[in-house]
DRENPA-3360 file (N, C-alpha, C; in nm, 2 decimals, always signed):
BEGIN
1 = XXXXXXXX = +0.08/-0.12/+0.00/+0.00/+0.00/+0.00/+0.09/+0.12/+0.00 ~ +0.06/+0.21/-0.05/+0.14/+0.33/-0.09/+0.09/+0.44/+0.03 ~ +0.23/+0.50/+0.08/+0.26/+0.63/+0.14/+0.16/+0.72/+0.16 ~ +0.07/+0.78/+0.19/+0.01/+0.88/+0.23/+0.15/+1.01/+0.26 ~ +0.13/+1.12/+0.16/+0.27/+1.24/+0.14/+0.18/+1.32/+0.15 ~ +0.15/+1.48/+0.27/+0.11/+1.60/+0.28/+0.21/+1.64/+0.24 ~ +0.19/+1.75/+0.13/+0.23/+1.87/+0.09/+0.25/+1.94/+0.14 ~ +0.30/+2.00/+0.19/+0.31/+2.18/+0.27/+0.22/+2.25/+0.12;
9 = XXXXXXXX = +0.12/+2.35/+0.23/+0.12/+2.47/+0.13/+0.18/+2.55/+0.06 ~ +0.28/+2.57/+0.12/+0.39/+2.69/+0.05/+0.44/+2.62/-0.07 ~ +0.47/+2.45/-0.08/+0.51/+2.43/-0.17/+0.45/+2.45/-0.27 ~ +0.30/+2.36/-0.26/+0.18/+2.38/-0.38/+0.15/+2.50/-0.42 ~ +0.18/+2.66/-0.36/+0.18/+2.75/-0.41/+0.30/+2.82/-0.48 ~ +0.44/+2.71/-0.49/+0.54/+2.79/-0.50/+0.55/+2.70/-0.68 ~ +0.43/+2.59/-0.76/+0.43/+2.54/-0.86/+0.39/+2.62/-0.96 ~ +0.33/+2.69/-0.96/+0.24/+2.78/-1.06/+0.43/+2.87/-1.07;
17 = XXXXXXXX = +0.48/+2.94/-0.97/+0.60/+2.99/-1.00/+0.70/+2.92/-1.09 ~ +0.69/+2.79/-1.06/+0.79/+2.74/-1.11/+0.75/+2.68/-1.26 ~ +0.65/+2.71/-1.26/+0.58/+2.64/-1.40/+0.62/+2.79/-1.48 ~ +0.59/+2.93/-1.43/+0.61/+3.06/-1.54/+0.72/+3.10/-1.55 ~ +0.81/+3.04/-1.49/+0.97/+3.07/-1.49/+1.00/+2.98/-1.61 ~ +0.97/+2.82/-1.56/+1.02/+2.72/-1.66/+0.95/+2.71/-1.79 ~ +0.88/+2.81/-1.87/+0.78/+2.81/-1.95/+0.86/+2.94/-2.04 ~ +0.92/+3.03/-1.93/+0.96/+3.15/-1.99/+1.14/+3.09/-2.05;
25 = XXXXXXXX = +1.20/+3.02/-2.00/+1.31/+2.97/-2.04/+1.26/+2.86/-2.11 ~ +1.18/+2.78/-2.16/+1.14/+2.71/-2.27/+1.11/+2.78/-2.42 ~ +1.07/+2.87/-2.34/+1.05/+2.99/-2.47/+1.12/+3.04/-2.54 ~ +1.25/+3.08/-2.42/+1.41/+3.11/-2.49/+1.48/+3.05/-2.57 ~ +1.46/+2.91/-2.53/+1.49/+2.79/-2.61/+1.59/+2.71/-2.51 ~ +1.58/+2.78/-2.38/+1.67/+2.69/-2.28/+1.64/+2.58/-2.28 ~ +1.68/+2.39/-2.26/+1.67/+2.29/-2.28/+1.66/+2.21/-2.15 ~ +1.78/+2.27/-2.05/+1.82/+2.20/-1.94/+1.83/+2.36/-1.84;
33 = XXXXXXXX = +1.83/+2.34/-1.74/+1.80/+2.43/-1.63/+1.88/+2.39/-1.47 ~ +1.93/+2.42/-1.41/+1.95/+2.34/-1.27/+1.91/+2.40/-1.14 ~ +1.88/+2.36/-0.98/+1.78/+2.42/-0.98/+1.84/+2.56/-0.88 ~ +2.01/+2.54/-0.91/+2.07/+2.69/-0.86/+2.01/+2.81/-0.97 ~ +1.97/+2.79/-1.12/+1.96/+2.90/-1.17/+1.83/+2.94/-1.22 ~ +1.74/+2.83/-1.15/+1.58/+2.86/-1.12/+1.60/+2.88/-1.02 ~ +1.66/+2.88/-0.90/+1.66/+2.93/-0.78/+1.67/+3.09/-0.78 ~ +1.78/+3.14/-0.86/+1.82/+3.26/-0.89/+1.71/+3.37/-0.97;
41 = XXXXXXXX = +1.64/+3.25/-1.03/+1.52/+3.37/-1.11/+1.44/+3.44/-1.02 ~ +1.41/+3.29/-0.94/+1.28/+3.31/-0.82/+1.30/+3.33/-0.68 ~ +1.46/+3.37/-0.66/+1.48/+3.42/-0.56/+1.44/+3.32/-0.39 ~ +1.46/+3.16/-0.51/+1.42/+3.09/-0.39/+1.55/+3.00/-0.39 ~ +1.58/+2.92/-0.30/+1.71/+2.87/-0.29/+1.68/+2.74/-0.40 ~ +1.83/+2.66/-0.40/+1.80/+2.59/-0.50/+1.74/+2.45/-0.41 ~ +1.80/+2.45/-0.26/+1.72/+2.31/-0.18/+1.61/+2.35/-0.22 ~ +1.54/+2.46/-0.19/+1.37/+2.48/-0.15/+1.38/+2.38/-0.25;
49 = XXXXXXXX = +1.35/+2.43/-0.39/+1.31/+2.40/-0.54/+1.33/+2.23/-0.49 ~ +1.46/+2.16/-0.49/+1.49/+2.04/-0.49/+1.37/+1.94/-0.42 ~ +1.39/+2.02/-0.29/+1.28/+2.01/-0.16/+1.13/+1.98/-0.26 ~ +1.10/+2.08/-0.28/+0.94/+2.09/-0.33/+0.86/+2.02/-0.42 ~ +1.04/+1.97/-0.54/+0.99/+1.90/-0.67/+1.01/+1.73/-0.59 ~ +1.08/+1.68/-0.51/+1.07/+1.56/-0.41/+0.96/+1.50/-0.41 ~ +0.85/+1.58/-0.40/+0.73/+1.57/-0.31/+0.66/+1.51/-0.44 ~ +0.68/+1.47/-0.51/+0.60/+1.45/-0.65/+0.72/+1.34/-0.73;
57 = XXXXXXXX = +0.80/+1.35/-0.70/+0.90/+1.24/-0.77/+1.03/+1.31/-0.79 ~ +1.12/+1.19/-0.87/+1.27/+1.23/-0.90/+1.24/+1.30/-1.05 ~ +1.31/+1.45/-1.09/+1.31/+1.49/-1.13/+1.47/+1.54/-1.15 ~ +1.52/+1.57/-1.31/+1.64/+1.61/-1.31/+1.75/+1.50/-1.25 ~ +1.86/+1.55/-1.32/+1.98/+1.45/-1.27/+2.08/+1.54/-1.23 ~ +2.16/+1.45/-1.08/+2.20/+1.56/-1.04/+2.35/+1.61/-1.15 ~ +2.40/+1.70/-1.13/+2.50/+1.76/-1.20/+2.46/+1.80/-1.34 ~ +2.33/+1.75/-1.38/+2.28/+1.82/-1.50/+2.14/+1.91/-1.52;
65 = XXXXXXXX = +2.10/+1.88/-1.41/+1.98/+1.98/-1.42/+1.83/+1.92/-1.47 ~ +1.80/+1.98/-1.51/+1.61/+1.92/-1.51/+1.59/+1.98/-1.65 ~ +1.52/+1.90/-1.77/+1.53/+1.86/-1.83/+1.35/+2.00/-1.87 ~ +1.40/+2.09/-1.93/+1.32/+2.21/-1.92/+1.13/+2.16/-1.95 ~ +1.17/+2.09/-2.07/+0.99/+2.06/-2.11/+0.96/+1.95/-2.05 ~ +1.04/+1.86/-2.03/+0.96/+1.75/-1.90/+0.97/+1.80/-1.81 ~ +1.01/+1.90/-1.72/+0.94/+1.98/-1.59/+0.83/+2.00/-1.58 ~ +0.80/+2.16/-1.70/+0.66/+2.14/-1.76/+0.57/+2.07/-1.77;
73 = XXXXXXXX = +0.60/+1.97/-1.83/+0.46/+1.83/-1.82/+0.44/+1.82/-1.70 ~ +0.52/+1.74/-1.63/+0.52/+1.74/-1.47/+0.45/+1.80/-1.40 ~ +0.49/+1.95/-1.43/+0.38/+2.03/-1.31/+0.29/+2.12/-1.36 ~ +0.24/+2.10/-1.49/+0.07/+2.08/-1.55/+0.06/+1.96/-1.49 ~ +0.09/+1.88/-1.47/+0.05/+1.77/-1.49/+0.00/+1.78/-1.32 ~ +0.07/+1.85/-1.25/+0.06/+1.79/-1.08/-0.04/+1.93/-1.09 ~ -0.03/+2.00/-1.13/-0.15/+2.16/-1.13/-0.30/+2.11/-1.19 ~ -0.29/+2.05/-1.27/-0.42/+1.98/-1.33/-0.43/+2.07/-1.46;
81 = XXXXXXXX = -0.35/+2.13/-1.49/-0.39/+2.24/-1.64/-0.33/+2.15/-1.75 ~ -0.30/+2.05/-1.75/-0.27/+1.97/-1.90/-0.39/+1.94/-1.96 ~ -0.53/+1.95/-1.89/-0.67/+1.98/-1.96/-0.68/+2.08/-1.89 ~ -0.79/+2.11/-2.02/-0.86/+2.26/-1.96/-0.96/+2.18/-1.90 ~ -1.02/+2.32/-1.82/-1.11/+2.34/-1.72/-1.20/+2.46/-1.76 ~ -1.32/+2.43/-1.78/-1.38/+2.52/-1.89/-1.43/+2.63/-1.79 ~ -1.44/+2.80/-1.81/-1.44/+2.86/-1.74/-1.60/+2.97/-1.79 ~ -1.66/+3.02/-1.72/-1.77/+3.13/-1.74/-1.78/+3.24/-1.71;
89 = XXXXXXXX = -1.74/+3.37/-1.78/-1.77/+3.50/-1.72/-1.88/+3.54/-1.74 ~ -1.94/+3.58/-1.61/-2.05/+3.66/-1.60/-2.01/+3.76/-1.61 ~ -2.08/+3.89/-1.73/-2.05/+4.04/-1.72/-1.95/+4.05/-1.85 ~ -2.08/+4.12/-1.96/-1.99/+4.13/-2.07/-1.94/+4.32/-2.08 ~ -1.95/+4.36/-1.96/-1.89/+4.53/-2.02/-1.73/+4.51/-2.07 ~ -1.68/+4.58/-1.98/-1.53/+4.62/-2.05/-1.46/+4.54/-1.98 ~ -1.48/+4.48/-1.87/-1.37/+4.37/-1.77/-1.40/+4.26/-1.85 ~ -1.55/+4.25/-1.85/-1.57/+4.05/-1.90/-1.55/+4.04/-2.05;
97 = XXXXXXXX = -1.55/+4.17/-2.10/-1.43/+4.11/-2.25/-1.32/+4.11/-2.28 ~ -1.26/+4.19/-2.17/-1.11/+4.22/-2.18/-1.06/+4.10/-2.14 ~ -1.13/+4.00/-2.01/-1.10/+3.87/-1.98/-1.12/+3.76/-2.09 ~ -1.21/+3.82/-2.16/-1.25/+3.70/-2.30/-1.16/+3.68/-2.38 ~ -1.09/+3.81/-2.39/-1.01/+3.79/-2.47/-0.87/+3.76/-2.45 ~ -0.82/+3.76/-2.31/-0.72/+3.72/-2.24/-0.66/+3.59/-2.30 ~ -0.56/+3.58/-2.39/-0.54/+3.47/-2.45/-0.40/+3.34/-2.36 ~ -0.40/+3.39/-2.20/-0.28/+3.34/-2.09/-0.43/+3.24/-2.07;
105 = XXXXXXXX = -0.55/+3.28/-2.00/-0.63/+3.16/-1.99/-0.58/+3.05/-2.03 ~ -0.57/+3.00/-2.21/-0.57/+2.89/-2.29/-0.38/+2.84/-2.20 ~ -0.30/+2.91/-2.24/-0.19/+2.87/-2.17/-0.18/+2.82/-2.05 ~ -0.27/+2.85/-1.98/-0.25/+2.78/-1.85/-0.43/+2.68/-1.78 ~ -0.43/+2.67/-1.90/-0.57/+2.53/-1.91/-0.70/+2.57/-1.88 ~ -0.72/+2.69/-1.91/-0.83/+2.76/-1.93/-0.91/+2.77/-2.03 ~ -1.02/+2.75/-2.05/-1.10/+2.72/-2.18/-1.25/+2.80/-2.14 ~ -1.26/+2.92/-2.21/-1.39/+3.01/-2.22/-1.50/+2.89/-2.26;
113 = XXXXXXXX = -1.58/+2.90/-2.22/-1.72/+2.81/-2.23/-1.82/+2.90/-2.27 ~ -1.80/+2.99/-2.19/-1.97/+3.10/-2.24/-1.93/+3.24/-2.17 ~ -2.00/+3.31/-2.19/-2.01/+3.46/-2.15/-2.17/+3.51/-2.14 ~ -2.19/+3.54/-2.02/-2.32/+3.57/-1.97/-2.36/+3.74/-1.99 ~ -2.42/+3.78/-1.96/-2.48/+3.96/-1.94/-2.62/+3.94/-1.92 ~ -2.67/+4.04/-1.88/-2.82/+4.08/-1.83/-2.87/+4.22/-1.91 ~ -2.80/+4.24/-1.99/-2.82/+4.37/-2.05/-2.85/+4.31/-2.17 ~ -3.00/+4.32/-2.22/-3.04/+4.34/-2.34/-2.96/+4.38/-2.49;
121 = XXXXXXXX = -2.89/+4.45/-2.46/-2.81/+4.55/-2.55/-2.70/+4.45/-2.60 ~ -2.62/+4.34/-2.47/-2.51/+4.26/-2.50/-2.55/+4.15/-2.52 ~ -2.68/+4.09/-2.50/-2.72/+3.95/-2.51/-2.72/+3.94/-2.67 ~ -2.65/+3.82/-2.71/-2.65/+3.82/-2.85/-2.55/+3.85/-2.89 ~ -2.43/+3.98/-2.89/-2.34/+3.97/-2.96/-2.22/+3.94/-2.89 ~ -2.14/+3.92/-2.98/-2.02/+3.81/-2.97/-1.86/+3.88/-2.93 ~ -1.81/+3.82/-2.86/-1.67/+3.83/-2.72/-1.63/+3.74/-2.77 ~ -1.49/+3.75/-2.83/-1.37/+3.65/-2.84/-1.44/+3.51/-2.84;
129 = XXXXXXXX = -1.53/+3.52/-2.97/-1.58/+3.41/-3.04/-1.70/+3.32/-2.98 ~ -1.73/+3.41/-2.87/-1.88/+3.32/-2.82/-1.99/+3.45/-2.82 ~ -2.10/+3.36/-2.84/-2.22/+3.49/-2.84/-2.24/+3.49/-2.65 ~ -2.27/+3.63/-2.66/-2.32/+3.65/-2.53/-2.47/+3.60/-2.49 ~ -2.49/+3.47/-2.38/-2.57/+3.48/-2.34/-2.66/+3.51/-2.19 ~ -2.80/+3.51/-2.19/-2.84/+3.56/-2.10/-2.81/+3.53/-2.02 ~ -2.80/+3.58/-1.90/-2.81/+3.55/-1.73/-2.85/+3.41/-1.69 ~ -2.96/+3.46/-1.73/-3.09/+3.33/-1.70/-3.04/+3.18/-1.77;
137 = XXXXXXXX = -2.96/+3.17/-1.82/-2.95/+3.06/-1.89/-2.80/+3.01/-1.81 ~ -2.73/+3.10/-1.73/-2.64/+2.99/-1.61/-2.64/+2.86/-1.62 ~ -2.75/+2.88/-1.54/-2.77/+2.74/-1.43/-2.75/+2.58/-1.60 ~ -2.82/+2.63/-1.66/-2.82/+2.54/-1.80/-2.69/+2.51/-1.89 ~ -2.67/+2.60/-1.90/-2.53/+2.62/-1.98/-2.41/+2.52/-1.87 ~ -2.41/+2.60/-1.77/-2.33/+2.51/-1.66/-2.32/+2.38/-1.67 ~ -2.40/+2.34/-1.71/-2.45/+2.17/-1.63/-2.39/+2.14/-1.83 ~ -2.50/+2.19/-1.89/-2.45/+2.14/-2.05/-2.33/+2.11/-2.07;
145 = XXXXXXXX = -2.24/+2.21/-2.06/-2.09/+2.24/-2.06/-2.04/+2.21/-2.02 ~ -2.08/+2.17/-1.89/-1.96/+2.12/-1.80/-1.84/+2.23/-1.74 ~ -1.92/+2.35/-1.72/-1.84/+2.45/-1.64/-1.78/+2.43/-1.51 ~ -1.66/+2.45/-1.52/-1.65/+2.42/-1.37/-1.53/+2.55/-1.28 ~ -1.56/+2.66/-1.37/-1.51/+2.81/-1.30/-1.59/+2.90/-1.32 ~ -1.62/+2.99/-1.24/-1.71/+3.12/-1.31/-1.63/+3.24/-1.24 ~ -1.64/+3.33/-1.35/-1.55/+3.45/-1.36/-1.69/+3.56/-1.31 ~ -1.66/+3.64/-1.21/-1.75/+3.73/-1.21/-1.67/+3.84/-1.19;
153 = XXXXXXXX = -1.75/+3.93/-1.34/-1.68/+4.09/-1.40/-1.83/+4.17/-1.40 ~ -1.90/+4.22/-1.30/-2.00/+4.27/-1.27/-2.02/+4.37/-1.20 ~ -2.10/+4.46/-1.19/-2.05/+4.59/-1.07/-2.10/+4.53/-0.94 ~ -2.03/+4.58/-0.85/-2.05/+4.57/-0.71/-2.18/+4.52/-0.70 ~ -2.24/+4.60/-0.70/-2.39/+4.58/-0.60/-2.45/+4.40/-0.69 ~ -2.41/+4.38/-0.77/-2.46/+4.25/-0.83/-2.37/+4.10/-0.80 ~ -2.29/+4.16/-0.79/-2.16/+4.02/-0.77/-2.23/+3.96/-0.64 ~ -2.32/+3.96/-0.58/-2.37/+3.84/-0.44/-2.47/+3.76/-0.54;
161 = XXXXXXXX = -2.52/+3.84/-0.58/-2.64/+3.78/-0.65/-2.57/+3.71/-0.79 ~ -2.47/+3.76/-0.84/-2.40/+3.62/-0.96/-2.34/+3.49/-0.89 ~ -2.28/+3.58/-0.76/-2.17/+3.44/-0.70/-2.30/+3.34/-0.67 ~ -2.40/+3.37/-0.63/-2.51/+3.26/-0.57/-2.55/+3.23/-0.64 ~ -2.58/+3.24/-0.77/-2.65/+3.21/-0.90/-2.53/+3.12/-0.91 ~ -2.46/+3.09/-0.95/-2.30/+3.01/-1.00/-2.32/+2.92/-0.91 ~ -2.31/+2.95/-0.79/-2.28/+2.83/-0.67/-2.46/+2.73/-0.74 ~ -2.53/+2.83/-0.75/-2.66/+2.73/-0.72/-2.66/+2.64/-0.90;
169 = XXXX = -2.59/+2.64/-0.94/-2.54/+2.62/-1.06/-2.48/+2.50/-1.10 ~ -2.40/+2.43/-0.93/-2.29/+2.34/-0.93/-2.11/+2.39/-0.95 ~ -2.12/+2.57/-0.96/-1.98/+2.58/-0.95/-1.96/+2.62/-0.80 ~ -1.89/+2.55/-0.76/-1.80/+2.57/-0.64/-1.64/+2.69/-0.63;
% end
């Protein structure tokens, strides 16, 4: 029977870091990395890093470093973003298209599913390739789709009344 391993929090929070570091030197065309000079980007030591990636398996060899695009896989892989996770903004003014159009979402396993509004005026036309639909159709769309984030870009006085509409929806 296998180990039962808690995570520290700080580490699970220190992956998403080490995933935009290692993404940005993949980009460069760096191949191999070690984790003194990811340590140095991110201003964390190179044990922490060694420490952190442990907790998930052997990674990297030592005297040569970690192997830049299988990291990557790795910690999509331990993040859950190697699928998307299809996401919903409620509120098509100037935030909830600006987010529509946000093309980092898709990069880090986000996938637009729908865009909602309550305003007559926006129901119907189209945000970074989906038609805007009504309000009222949440709870449906949700379940259809298989949403499982909702973005709320809404003025103040409405955001209780979207967040509880979402939750009553099945998004958590």
């Amino acid at each position: 029977m296998g180990k039962l391993v808690l995570i520290p929090r700080p580490t699970i929070e220190r992956l998403p870091l080490y995933l935009r570091s290692l993404t940005q030197l993949d980009e460069n065309g760096v191949e191999v990395v070690s984790s003194e000079e990811l340590g140095r980007i991110l201003g964390i030591t190179s044990v922490q890093i060694r420490k952190d990636l442990a907790y998930f398996g052997e990674f990297g060899r030592r005297g040569v470093g970690y192997d830049v695009a299988e990291l990557i896989s790795q910690i999509t892989g331990m993040l859950g973003v190697n699928r998307p996770n299809k996401l919903a903004i409620v509120g098509a003014g100037h935030l909830g298209q600006a987010l529509a159009r946000y093309e980092g979402f898709y990069e880090y396993g986000f996938l637009l599913a729908a865009i909602f509004d309550s305003d007559p005026r926006k129901i119907g036309t189209e945000v970074a390739g989906q038609q805007v639909l009504p309000a009222d159709y949440i709870p449906e769309v949700v379940k259809s789709l298989g949403v499982q984030i909702g973005v709320i870009a809404v003025p103040a006085p409405a955001a209780q009344q979207v967040a509880t509409q979402l939750v009553r929806a099945g998004i958590r």
